[in-house]
C-alpha atoms as a printed R data frame, in Angstrom:
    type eleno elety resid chain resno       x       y       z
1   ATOM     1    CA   UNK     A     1 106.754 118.390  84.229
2   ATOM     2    CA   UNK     A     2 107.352 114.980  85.297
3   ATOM     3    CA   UNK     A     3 104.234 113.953  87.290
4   ATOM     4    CA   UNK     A     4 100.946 115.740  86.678
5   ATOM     5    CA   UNK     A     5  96.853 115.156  87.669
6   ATOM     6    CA   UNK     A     6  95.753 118.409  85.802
7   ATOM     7    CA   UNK     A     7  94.332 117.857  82.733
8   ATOM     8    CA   UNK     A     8  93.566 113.922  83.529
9   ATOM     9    CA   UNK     A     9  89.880 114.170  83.262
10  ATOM    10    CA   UNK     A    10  87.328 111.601  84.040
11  ATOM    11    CA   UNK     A    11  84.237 111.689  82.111
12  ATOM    12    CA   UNK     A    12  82.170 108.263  83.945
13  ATOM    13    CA   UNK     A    13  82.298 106.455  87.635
14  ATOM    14    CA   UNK     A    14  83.941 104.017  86.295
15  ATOM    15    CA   UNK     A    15  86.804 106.002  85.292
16  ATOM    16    CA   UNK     A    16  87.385 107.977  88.200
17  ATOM    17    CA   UNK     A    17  86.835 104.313  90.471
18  ATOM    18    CA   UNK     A    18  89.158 102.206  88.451
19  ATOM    19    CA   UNK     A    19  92.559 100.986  90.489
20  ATOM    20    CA   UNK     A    20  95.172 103.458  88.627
21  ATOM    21    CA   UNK     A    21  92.840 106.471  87.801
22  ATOM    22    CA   UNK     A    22  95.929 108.368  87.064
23  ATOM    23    CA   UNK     A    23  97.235 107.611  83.726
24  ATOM    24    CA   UNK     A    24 100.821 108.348  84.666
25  ATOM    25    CA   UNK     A    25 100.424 105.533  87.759
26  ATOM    26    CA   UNK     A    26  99.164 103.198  85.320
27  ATOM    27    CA   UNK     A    27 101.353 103.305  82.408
28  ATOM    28    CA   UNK     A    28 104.042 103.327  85.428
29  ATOM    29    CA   UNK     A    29 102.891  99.946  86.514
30  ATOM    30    CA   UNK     A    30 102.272  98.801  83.329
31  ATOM    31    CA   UNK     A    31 105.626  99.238  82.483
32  ATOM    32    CA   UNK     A    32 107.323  97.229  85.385
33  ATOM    33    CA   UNK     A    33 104.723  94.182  84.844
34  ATOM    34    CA   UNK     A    34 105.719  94.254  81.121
35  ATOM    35    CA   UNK     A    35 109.998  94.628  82.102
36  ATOM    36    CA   UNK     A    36 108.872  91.536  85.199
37  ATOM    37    CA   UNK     A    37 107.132  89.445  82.462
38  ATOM    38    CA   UNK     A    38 108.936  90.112  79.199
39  ATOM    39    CA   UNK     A    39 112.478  91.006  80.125
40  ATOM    40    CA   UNK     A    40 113.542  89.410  83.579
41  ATOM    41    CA   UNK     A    41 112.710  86.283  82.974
42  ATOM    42    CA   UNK     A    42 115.391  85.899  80.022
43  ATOM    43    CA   UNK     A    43 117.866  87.374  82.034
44  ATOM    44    CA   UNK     A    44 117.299  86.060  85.330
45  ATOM    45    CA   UNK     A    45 120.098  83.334  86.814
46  ATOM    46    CA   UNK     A    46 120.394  81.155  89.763
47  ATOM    47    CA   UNK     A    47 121.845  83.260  91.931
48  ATOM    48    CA   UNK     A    48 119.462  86.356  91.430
49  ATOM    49    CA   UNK     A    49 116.146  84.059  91.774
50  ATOM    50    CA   UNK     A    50 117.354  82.197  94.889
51  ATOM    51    CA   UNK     A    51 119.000  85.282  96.792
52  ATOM    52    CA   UNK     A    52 116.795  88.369  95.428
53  ATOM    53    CA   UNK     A    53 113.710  87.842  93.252
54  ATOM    54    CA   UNK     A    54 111.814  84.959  94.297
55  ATOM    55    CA   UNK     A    55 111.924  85.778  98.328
56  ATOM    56    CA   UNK     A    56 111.463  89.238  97.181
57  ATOM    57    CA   UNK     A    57 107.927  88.142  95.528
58  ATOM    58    CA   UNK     A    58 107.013  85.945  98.626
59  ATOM    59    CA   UNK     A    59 107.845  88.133 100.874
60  ATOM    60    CA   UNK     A    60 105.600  90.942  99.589
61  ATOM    61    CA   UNK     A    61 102.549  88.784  99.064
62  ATOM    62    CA   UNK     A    62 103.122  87.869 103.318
63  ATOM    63    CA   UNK     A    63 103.981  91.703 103.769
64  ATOM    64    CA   UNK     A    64 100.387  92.693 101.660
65  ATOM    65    CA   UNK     A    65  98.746  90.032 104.295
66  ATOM    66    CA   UNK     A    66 100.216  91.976 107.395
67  ATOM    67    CA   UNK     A    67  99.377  95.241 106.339
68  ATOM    68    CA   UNK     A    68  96.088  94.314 105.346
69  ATOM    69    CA   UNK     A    69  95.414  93.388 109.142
70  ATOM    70    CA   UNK     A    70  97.580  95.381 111.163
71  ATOM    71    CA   UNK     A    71  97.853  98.162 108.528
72  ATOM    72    CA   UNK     A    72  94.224  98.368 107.135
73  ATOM    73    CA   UNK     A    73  92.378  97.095 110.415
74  ATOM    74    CA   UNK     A    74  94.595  97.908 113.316
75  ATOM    75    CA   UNK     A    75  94.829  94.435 113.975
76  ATOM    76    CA   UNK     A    76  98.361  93.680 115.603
77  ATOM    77    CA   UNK     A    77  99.820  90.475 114.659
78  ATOM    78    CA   UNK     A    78 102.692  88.138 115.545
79  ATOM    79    CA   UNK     A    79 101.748  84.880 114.324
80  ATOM    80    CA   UNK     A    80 102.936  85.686 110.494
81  ATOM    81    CA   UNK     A    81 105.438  83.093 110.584
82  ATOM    82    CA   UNK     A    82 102.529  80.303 112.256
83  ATOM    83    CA   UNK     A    83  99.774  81.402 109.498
84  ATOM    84    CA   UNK     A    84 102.730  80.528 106.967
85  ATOM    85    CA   UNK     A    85 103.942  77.262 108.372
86  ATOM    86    CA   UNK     A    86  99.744  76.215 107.860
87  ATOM    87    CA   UNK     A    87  99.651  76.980 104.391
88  ATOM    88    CA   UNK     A    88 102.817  75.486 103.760
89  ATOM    89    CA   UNK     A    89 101.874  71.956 105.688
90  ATOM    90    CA   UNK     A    90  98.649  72.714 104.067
91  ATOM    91    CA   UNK     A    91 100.250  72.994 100.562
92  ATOM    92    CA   UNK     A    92 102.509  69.581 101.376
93  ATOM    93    CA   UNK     A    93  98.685  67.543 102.309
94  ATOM    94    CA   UNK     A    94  97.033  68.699  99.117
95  ATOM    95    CA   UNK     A    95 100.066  67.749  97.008
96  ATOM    96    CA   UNK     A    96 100.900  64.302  98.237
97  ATOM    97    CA   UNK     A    97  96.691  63.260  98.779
98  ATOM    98    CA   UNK     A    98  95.803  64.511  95.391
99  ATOM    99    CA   UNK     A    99  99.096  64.367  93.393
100 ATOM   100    CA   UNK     A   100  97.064  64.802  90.060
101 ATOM   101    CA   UNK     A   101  95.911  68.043  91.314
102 ATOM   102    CA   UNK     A   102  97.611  71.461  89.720
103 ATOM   103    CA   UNK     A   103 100.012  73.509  92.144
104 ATOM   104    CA   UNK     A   104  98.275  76.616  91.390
105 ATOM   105    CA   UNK     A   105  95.306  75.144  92.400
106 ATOM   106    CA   UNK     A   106  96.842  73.433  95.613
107 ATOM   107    CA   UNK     A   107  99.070  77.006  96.614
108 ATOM   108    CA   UNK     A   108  94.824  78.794  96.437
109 ATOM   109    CA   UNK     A   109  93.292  75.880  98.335
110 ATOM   110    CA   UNK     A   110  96.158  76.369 101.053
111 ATOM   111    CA   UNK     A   111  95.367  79.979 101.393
112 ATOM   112    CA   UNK     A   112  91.781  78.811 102.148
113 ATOM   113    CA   UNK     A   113  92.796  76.460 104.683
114 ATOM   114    CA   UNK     A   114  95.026  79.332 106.272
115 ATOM   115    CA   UNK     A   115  92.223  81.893 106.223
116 ATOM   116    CA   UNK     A   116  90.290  79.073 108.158
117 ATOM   117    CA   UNK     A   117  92.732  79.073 110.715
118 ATOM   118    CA   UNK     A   118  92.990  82.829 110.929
119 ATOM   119    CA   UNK     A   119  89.111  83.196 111.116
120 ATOM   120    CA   UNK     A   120  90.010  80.712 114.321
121 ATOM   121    CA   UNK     A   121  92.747  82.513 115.945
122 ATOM   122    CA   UNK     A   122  90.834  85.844 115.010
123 ATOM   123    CA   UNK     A   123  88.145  85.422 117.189
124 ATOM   124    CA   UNK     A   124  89.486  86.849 120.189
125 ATOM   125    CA   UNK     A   125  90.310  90.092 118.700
126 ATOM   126    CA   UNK     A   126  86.453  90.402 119.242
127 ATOM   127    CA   UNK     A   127  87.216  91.188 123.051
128 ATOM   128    CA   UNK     A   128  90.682  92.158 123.374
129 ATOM   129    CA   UNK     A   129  92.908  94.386 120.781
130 ATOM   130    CA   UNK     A   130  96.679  96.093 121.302
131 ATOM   131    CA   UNK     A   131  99.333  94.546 123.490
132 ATOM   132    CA   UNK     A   132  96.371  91.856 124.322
133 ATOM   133    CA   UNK     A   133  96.058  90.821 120.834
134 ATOM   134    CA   UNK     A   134  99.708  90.937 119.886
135 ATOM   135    CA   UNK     A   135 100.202  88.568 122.950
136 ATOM   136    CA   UNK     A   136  97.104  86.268 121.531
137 ATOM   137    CA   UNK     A   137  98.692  86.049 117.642
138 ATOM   138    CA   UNK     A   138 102.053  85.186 119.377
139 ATOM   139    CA   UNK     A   139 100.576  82.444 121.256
140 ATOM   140    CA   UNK     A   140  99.184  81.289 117.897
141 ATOM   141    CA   UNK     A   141 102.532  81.482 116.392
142 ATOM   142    CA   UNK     A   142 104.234  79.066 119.080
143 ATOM   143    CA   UNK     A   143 101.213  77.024 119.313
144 ATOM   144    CA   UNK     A   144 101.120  75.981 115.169
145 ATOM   145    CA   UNK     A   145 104.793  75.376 115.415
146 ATOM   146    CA   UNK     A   146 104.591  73.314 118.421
147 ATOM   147    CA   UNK     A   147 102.005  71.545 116.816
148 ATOM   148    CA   UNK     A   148 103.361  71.110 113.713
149 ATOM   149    CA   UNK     A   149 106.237  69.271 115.138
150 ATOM   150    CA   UNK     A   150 104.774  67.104 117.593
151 ATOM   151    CA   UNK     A   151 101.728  65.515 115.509
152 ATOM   152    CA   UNK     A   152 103.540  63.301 112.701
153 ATOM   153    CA   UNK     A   153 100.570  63.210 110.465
154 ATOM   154    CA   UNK     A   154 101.317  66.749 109.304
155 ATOM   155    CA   UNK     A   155 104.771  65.538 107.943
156 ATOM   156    CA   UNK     A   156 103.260  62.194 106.774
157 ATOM   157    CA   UNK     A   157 105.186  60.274 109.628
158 ATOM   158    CA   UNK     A   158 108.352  60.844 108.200
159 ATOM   159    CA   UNK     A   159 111.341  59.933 110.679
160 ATOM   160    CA   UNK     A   160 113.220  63.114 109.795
161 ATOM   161    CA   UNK     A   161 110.071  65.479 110.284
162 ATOM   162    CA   UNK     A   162 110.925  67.158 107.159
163 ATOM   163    CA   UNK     A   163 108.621  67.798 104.590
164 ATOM   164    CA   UNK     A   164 109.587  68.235 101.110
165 ATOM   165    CA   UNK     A   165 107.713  69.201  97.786
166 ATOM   166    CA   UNK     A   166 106.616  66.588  94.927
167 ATOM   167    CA   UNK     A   167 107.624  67.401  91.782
168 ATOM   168    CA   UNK     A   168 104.388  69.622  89.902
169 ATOM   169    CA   UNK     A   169 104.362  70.726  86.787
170 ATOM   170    CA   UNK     A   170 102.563  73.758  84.922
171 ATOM   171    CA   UNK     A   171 102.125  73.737  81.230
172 ATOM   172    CA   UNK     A   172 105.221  70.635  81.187
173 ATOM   173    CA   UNK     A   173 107.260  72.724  83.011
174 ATOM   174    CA   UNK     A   174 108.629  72.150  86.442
175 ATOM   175    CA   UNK     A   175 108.164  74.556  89.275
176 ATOM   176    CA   UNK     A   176 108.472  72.505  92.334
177 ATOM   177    CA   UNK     A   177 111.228  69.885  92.912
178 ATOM   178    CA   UNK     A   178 115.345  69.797  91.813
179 ATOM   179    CA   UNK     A   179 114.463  70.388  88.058
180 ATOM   180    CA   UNK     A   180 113.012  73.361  88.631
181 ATOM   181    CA   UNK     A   181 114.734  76.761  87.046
182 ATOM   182    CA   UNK     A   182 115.344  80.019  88.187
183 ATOM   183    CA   UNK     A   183 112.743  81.473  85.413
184 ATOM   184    CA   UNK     A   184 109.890  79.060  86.207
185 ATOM   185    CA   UNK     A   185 110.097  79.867  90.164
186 ATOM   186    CA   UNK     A   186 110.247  83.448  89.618
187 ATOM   187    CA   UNK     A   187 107.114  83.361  86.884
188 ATOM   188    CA   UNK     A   188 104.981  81.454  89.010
189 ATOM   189    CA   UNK     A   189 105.174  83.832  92.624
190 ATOM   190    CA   UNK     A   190 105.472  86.636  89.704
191 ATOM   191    CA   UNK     A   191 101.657  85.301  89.156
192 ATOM   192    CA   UNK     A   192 100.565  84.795  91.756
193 ATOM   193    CA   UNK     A   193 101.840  88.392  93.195
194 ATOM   194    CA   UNK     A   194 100.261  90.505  90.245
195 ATOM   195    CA   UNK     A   195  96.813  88.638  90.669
196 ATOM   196    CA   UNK     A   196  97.033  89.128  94.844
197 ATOM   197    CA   UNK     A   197  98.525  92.772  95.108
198 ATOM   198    CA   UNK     A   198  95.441  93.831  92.085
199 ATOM   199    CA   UNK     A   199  93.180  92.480  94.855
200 ATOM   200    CA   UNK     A   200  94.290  93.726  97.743
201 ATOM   201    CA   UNK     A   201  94.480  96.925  95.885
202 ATOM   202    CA   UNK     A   202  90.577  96.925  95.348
203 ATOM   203    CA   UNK     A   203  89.665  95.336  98.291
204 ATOM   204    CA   UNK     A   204  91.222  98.573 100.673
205 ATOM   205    CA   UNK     A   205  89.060 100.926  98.213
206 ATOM   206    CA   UNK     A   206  86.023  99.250  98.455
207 ATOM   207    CA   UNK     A   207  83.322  98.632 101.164
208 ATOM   208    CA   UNK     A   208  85.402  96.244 103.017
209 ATOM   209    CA   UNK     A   209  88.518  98.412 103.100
210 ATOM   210    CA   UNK     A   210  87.238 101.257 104.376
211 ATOM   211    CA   UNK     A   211  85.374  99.144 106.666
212 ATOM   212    CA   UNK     A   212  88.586  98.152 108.070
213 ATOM   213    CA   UNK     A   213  90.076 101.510 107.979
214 ATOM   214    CA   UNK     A   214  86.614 102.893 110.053
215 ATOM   215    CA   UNK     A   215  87.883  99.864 112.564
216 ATOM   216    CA   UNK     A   216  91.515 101.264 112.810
217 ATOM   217    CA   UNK     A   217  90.760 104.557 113.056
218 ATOM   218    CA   UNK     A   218  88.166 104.230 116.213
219 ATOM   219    CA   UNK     A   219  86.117 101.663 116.489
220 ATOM   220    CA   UNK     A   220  83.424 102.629 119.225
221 ATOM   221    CA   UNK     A   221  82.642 105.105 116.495
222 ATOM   222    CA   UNK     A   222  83.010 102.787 113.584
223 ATOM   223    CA   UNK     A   223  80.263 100.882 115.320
224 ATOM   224    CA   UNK     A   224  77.922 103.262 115.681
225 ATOM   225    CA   UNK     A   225  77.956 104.311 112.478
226 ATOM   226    CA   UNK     A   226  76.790 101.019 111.057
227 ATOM   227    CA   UNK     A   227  80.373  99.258 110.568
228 ATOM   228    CA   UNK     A   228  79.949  95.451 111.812
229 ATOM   229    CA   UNK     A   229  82.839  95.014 113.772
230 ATOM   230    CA   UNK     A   230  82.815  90.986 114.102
231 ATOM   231    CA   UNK     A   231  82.743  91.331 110.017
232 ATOM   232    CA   UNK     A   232  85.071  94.027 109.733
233 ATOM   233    CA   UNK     A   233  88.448  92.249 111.937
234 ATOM   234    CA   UNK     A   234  87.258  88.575 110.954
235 ATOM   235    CA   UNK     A   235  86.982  89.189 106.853
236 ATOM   236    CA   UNK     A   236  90.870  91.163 108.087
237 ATOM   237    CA   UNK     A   237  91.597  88.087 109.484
238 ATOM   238    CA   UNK     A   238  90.826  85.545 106.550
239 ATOM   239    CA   UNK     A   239  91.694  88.303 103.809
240 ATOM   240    CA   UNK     A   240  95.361  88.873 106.090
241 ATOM   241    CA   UNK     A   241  95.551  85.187 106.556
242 ATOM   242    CA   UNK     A   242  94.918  83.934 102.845
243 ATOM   243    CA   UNK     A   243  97.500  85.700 101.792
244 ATOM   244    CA   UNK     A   244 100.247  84.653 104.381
245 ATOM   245    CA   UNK     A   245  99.004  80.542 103.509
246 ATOM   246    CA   UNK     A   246  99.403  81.664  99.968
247 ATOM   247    CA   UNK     A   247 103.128  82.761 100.692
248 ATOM   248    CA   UNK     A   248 103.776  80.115 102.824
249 ATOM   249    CA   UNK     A   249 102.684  77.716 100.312
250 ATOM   250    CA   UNK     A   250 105.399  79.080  97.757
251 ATOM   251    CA   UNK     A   251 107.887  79.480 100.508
252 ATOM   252    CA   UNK     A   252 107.828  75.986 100.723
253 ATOM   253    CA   UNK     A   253 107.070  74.588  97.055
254 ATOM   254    CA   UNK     A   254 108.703  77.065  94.812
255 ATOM   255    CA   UNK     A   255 111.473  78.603  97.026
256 ATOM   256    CA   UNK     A   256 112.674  76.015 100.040
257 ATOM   257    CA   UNK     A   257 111.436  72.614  98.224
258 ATOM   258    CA   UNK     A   258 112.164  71.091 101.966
259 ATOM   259    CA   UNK     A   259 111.302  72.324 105.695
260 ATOM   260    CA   UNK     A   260 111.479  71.900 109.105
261 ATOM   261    CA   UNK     A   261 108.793  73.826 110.461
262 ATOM   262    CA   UNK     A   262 110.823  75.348 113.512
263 ATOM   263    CA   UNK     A   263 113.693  76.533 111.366
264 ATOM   264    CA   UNK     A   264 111.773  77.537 108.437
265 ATOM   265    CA   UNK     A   265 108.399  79.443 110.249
266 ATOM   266    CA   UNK     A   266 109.896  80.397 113.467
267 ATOM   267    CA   UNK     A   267 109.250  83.148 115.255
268 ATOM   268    CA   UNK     A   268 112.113  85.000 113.441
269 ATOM   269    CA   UNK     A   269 109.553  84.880 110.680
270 ATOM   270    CA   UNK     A   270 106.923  86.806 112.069
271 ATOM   271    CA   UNK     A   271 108.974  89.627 113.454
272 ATOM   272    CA   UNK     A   272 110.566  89.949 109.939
273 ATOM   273    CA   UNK     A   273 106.676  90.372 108.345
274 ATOM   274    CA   UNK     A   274 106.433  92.824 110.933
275 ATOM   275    CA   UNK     A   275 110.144  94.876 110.100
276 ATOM   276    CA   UNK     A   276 108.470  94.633 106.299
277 ATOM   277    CA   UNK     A   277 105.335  97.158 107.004
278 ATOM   278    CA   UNK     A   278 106.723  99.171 109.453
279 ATOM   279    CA   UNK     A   279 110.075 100.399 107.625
280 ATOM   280    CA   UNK     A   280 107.570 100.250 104.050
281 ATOM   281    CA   UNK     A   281 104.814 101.871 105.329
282 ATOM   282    CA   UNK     A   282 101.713 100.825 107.421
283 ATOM   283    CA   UNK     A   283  98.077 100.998 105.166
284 ATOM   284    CA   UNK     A   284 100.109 101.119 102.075
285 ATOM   285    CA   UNK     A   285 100.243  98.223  99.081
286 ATOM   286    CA   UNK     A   286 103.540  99.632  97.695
287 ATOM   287    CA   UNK     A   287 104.585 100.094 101.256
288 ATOM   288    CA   UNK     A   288 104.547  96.514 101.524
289 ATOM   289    CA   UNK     A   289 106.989  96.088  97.942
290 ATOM   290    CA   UNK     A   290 109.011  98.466  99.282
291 ATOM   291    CA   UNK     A   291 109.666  97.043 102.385
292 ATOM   292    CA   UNK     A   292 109.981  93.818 101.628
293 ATOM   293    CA   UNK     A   293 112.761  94.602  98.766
294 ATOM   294    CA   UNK     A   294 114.312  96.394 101.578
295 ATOM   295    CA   UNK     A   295 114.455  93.319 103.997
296 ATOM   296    CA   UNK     A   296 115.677  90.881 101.341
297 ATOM   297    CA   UNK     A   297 117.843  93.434  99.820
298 ATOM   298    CA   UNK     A   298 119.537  94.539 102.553
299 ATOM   299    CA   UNK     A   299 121.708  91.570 103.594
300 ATOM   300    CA   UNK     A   300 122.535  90.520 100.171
301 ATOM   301    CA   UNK     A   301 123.962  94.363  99.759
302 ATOM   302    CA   UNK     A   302 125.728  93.691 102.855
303 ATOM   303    CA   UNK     A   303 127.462  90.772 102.603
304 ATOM   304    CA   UNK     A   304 128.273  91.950  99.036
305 ATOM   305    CA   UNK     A   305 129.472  94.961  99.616
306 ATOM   306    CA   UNK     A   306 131.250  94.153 103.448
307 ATOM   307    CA   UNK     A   307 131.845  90.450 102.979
308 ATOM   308    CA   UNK     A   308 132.888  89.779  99.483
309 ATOM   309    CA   UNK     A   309 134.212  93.491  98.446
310 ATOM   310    CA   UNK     A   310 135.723  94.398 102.088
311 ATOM   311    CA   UNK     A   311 136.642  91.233 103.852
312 ATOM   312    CA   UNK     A   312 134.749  91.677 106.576
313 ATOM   313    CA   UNK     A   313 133.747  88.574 108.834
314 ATOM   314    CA   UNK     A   314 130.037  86.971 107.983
315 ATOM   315    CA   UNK     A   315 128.661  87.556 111.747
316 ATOM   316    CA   UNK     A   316 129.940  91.116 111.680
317 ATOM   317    CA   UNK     A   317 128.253  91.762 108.416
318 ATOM   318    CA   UNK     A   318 125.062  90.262 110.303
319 ATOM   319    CA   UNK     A   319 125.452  91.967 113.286
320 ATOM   320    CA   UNK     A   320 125.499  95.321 111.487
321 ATOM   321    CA   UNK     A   321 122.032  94.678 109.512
322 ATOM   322    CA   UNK     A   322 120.520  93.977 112.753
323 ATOM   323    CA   UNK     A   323 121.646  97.363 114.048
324 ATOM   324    CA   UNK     A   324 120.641  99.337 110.315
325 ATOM   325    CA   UNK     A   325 117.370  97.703 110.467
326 ATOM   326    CA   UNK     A   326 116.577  98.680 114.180
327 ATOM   327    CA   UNK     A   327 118.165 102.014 113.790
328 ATOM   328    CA   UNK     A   328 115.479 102.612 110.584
329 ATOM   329    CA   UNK     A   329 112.277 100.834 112.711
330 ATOM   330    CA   UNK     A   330 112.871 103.446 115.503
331 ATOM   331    CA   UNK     A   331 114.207 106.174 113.319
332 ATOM   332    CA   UNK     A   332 110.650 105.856 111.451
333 ATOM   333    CA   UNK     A   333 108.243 105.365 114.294
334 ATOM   334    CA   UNK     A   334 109.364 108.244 115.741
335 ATOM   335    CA   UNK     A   335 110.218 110.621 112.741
336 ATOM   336    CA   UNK     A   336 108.177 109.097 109.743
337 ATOM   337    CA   UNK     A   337 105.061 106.189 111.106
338 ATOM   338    CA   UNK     A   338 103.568 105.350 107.435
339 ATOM   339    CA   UNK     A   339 107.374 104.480 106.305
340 ATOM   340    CA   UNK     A   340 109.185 104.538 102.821
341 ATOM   341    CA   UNK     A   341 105.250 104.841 101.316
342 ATOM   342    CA   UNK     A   342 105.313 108.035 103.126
343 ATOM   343    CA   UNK     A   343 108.623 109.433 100.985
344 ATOM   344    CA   UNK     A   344 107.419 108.240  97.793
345 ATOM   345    CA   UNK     A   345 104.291 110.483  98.143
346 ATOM   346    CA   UNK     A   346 106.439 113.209  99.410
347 ATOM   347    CA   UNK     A   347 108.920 112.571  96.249
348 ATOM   348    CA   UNK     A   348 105.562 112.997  94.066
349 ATOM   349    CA   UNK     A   349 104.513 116.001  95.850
350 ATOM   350    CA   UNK     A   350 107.464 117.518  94.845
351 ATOM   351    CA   UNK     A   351 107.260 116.579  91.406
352 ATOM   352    CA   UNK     A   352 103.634 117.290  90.585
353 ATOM   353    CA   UNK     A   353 105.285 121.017  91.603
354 ATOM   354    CA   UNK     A   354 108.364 121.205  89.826
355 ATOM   355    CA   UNK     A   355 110.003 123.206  88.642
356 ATOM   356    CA   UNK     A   356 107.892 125.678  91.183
357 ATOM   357    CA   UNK     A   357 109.449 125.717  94.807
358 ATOM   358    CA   UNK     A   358 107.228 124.625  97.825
């Protein structure tokens, strides 16, 4: 009997509302925040933080942002890559005007300025939604980039146009700049992930989530039940884009140290968000982990496996991910729409039956 709700009682409301009511889900997730925090950091190199575990954590906090707007709300966007760029020019301001101030207090404070500029770009979803508001967020995207590389006050007139991160420390140890280790950057998104997926786990079961859902689903009929939809999509639009300034801002600190906005943020970006919740699973937190540690995953398992075991040339190893990754986006629109979240309930299904056949 592997997985089992019989027999897990709840005796108050605040049992049975609590984020993990199931005790086997929450001594799960207990355990893998006690192997992240206690065991991976000794035992984490280099190569593993730079290649696997750090854009892993990033990733999934921008991939938790998307879903939370397209996923949650029905919100489509394609200006993840634009919202990241502004908290990551947003993250370089803060840092070089107040250099006294803490990074984990400038990384927050450039998630507010990127919700800001999502509330902005949100506005039209007020009027037009689908294809219409894909086309809007898209214009966003080019529009930040564009303007991120034509006004030199952003990149603090530097004649190179790159911006690159001070040197921060937390506790009198380095997590920005060419000192940093491999166990500081991966403790510091490992924070800031815990503290942001906990929320966004409450938020869609609260009021607000399943105000957003109510949106999704139909909103004509949202509305006349009571749901406020200006409320509803604009809180999905500063919730979505918090989160996306937040992993921007630790793109470019923590991971990168040094950007160019159109190399770093382009549009490549956005569409990669987007590969993240379909292939994980649309309205789903884990769907988010899981596809995010399947698009950072993937090519490093590739060019492993094909480049370094097999020989094979680098572009041919690329050109194959691009097929495996389209292959799986169509495979699971068509066959399976809420993604790898979709299979793990399944998996569980199975197992809160076993060893009885279905």
């Amino acid at each position: 009997m592997f997985y089992r709700e019989a027999g897990d009682f709840k005796t108050s409301y605040q049992d049975d509302a609590q984020t993990f009511p199931i005790k086997f889900d929450r001594y799960r997730y207990y355990a893998v925040i006690a192997v992240g925090l206690l065991v991976i950091p000794f035992a984490i190199n280099d190569y593993w933080a730079n290649a696997v575990l750090v854009p892993f954590l990033i990733w999934a906090i921008a991939a938790i942002g998307l879903n939370i707007l397209t996923g949650y709300c029905g919100q489509v966007s394609l200006g993840t890559g634009g919202f990241m760029a502004v908290g990551a020019y947003a993250c370089y301001k803060l840092m070089t005007a107040f250099p006294e101030l803490n990074i984990v207090f400038v990384v927050i404070l450039a998630g507010f300025v990127t919700a800001g500029v999502g509330v902005l770009f949100g506005l039209p979803s007020l009027r037009i939604k689908g294809f219409y508001l894909a086309v809007a967020t898209l214009a966003a995207q080019f529009f930040l980039v564009w303007l991120f590389n034509r006004v030199p006050w952003f990149y603090n007139y530097s004649a190179s146009g790159q911006i690159s991160a001070p040197e921060r420390t937390v506790f009198g140890v380095p997590v920005t700049g060419p000192e940093t280790s491999a166990w500081a950057q991966y403790m510091i998104c490992l924070l800031f992930v815990v503290v942001l997926a906990w929320a966004a786990r409450n938020l869609t079961r609260g009021t607000i989530g399943r105000s957003w859902m109510a949106i999704r689903d139909m909103d004509i009929a949202a509305e006349i039940i009571g749901v406020n939809p200006l409320r509803a999509k604009l809180s999905a639009f500063a919730v979505s884009s918090f989160f996306v300034g937040i992993a921007g801002a630790l793109f470019f600190a923590v991971y990168l140290g040094a950007v160019e906005v159109g190399e770093a943020f382009g549009i490549q970006k956005s569409f990669l968000a987007l590969f993240m919740i379909i292939i994980g699973g649309l309205g789903s937190i884990f769907g988010s982990f899981a596809g995010a540690a399947f698009m950072v995953l993937l090519p490093v398992l590739l060019k492993n496996v094909l480049v370094g075991g097999l020989g094979w040339p680098t572009d041919l190893a690329a050109h194959l991910e691009l097929l495996i990754v389209g292959g799986l986006i169509v495979f699971f629109l068509i066959a399976e729409p809420h993604g790898l979240a979709a299979l793990w309930r399944t998996v569980k299904e199975k197992l809160r039956l076993w060893p009885f056949p279905h």
